[in-house]
Structures are given as C-alpha cells and as structure tokens.
N, C-alpha and C positions, 0 to 999 in steps of 0.2 A: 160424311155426305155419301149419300147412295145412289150413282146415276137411276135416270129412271127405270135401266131396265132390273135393277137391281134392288129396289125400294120394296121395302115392307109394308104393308099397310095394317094398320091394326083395326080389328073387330071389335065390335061393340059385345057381340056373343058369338060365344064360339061354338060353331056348330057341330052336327055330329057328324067326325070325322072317323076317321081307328083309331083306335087307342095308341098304337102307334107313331102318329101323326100328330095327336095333339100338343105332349108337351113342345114336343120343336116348334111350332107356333106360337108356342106359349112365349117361347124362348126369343123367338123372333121379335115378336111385339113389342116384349121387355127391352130387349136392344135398341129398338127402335126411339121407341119412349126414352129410355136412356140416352141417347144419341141427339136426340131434339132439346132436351134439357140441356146438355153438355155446350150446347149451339148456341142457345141461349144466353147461358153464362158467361162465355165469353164474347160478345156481341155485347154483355151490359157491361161487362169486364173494360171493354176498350170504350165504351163512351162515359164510365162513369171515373176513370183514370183520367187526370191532370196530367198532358203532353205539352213538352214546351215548345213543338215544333212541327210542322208535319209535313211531308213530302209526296206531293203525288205525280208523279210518273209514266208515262206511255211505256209502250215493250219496244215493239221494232221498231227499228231504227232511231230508238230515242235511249232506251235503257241498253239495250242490246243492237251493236253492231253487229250485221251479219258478216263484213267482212273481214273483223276481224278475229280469226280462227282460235286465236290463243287466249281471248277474253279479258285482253290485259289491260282494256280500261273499264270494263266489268268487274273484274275482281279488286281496279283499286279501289272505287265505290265503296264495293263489298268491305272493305278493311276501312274504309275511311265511314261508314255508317257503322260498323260495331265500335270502332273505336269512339266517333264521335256525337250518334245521337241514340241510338239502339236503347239504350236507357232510359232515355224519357222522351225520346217522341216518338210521332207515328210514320208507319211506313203504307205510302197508299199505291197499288199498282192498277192503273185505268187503261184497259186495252180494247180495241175492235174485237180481239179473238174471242168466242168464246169459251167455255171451262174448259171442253174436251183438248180446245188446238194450244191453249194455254199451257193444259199439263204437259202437250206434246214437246212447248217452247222448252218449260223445266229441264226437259232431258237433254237437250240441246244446249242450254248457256246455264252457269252456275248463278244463277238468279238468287237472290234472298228472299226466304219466307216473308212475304207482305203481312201488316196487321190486320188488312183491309183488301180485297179485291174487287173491283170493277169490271167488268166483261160485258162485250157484245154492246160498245158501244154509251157507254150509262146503263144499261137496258136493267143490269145484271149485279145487283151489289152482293156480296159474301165476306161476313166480316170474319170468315178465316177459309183458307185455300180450299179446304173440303168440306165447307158448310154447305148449308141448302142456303137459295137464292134467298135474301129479304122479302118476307112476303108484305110489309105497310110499302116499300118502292114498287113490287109488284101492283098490286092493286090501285096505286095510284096512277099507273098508265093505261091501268084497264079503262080508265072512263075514257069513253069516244073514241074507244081504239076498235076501228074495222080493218081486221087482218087480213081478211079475205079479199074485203075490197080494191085493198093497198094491192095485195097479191097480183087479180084482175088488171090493174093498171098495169101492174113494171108488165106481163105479159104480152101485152096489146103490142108492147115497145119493143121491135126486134134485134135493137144494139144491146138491151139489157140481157147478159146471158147470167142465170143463177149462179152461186158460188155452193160451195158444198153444203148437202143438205144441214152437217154443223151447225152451219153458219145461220141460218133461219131459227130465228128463234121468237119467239111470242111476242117479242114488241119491238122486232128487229128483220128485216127483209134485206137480206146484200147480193148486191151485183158485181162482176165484171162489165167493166167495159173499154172498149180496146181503140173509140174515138181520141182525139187528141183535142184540144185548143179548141175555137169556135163551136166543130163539128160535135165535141161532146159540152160543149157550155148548149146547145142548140138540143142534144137529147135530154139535159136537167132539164128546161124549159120546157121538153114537152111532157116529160114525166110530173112535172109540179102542176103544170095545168091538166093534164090529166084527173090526177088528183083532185085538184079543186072542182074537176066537174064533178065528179061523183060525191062531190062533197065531204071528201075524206079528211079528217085532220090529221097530218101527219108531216113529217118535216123531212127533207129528202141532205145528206149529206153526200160529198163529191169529196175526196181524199188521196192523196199519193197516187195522183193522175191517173187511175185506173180503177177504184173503188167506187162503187156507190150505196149505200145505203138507207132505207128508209125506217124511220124511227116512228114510233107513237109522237104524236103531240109535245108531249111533257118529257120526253126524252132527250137524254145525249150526256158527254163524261160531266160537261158543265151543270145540267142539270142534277147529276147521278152525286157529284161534289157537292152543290148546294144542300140536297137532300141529307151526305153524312154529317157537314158542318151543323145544320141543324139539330140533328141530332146527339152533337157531339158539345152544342153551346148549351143544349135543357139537362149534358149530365153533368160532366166536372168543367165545363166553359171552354172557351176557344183558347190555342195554342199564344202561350205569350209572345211569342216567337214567329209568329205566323205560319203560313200555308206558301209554299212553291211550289208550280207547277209544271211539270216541263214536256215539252214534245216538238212533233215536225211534221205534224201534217194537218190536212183540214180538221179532220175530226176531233182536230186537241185545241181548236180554235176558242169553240165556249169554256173550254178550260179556264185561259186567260182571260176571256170575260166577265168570270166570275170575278165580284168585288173586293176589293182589297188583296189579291193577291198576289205574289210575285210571279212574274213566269222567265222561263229559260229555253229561249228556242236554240236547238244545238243547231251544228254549223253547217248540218247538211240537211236545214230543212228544204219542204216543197215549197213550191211559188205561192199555194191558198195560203199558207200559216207565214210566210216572210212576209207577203203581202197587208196582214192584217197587223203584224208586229212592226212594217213601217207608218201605218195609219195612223198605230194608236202608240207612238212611241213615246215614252216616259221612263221614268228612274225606274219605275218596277218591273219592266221587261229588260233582260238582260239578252244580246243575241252573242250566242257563243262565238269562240274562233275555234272550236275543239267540237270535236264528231262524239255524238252519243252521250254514251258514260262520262265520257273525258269533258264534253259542254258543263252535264251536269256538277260535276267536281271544281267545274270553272267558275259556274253560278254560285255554289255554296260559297265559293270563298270571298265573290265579288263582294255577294249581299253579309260578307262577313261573318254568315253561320259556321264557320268554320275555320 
C-alpha cells in the first residue's frame, strides 16, 4: 500500500522525459502494477478460503487496554488465537481510527497482524494491513454522499470542534465534543436536523462520550461487516463456526446488530453500547466481567470456541 503522498500513478504513454528519467518510471509503474495485483490476490485468497470462524474486533479499549502497560491480556489473546484459531479462521479488526492512527496503535500494543482491516468507522475496508482501501465498499457510499454539505453542517455547530485532519476522511467527518448527558444528546439533535434540512443523507454516530462522527448513509463497522460476510458467503461460504463481535462503545453498536451474530461487550464498556446490550439481551450477547482482551478470552470460552 502506498499512502497517497507516496502513490505511483501509471501512464498510459510515456512521455518524453530524459533518457535518464525514463527507465525509473518505467520501474515505477511496474511496481505499482505489481503491487495491485499482489492486493488482489490476496483479498481473493481470504474470501475464496473456508474459515471455520471469525472474529471481529474494535481496537481501543476493546482489543487493547490502555491501561494496561504490560499487555498482559493482549498477548494472552495473542497465544490463545495462534494456538487456537489462526489456522482456520479469520481475524477481523474494525476500528474508528484511521490507517495512518492505526499503524500508530501497532507501535504501541503487540497487536496481531489482522486478515481483514476495517478503519475509519466501516468507511474503510483493507483486506490486508497495507492494501489499498476496497474500492466496490468505496463506491458504494459514494451514492448520495455530500461531503461537503455534511462538512457545512458539523461547521454552523460550534460544540463540534474537528479532530485531526487524519481523521476526515471521504465518507467519514469526526468530531470532539466535550458536552456531556442532555447538553450533548441536545448537540446530536441539532446536528441531525441540521442535516436533514439540507437534505443530506448521512448518519451521525455519538461514541465513548466524547466522539462524534458522521458517516455516509450506508455506512458504519455494521454495515462495513455485512458488506465482508457477503462477500465472504459468494466465495468459499460463511464460517461454520460463526462470527463474534466484540467492543464498547457506540460505534460497535451495529456491530451487534448485525444478524446472527455473537457479540462480547467487555466489562468496561460505555453507557450507548451496555444500553443497547441490556435492550436486546439474549444468549448471543455475552457481557463480560473481564476488561478488553481479557472479556474477549471470556467470550471465546463461554460461547465455547475455545
């Protein structure tokens, strides 16, 4: 994958450059070309492979505890997934961050290489850590997506302060906002109607009591999931095993929405995601008594995959 300031683009004709100049472009293009193919491969590699399982995942404070320094329910995971499913199923990681703050996370917690990445909300699928984004989930949020418009609203709203430019991304708008209770249930209402007067379609998510985001239409991790499963049931079928999903906060909420599948809210989730997991309580939601990693290790065993 080649951020964009770093992306090759290939010619149709190569112009006349110096002689000098040319082969290395030649060189380039080839790379490039080579590089997309490579991408490709394996994107057909994981959907057309029989998984008997698959696991998808939030980052902070669902996968990775920040406070805890030593990672030590991190890396049980980590031994308890090569030992136990790393062979035949899939490893799915769905986060708000995008690529860039992602890689940043890597450096930080001894993460395991994912099959599958999710970033920026759904917005953002990559079926390996340094692919380029899927472009058929791209172009499917493209319809009826006014970026600018949405942009224009959060503006007008002076509790919405932008988060780093990162973080904005093509079918993805995120805020700070430092409201609490009522007073920020009272800025989502005015940003949704906002919205709606300008006729925008777009869906506004509220997360870990201080995030906000606004999505295209057809977005979100729930969405971003539904999209891989289908893809993943037209090549070698769905996991015999099923799908678990785990997180703790709003944005991991359509996770669990999605049909038929397990979820794992760990023990320190927010009030949007317990809320929704006491609504819709059944066998398939599991709520942890263990924080993070450690929920997750809790989950595996309840539901007996392990």
């Amino acid at each position: 994958f080649f951020h964009d300031s770093h992306k090759f683009r290939m010619q149709s004709v190569v112009r006349a450059l110096p002689c000098v100049l040319r082969p290395t472009r030649l060189v380039q293009a080839t790379q490039y070309s080579r590089r997309i193919s490579q991408i490709a491969a394996m994107s057909a590699d994981i959907l057309q492979k029989k998984h008997r399982f698959i696991l998808v995942s939030d980052l902070d404070w669902t996968m990775v505890d920040h406070d805890d320094k030593e990672h030590a329910a991190l890396n049980a995971f980590g031994m308890l997934w090569k030992d136990k499913f790393a062979a035949d199923s899939l490893l799915v990681f769905s986060t708000g961050r995008s690529h860039a703050l992602y890689e940043e996370l890597r450096e930080e917690a001894p993460l395991l290489v994912p099959d599958v990445l999710v970033c920026s909300v759904g917005t953002e699928i990559f079926f390996e850590t340094a692919g380029e984004a899927d472009k058929e989930w791209s172009a499917e949020l493209d319809r009826g997506w006014d970026r600018e418009g949405a942009l224009a609203a959060a503006a007008a709203i002076p509790a919405l302060k932008p988060q780093d430019a990162s973080e904005q991304r093509p079918h993805k708008l995120s805020y700070h906002l430092a409201a609490k209770g009522e007073e920020a249930e009272q800025v989502i209402n005015e940003l949704e109607s906002a919205l709606k007067g300008k006729g925008i379609s777009a869906k506004v998510i509220y997360s870990g009591g201080a995030d906000v985001d606004i999505l295209a239409a057809g977005a979100s991790k729930g969405e971003g999931l539904k999209f891989l499963l289908k893809q993943i049931e037209k090549g070698a079928g769905l996991p015999e095993d099923g799908v678990m999903v785990c997180g703790d906060s709003g944005n991991d909420v359509e996770l669990f929405a999605v049909a038929g599948v397990r979820g794992c809210m760990v023990s320190n989730a927010h009030p949007e995601l317990r809320k929704y997991c006491d609504e819709h309580a059944s066998d398939n939601i599991f709520q942890a008594s263990k924080r993070c990693a450690g929920g997750i290790v809790e989950a595996l065993k309840h539901f007996k995959l392990a």
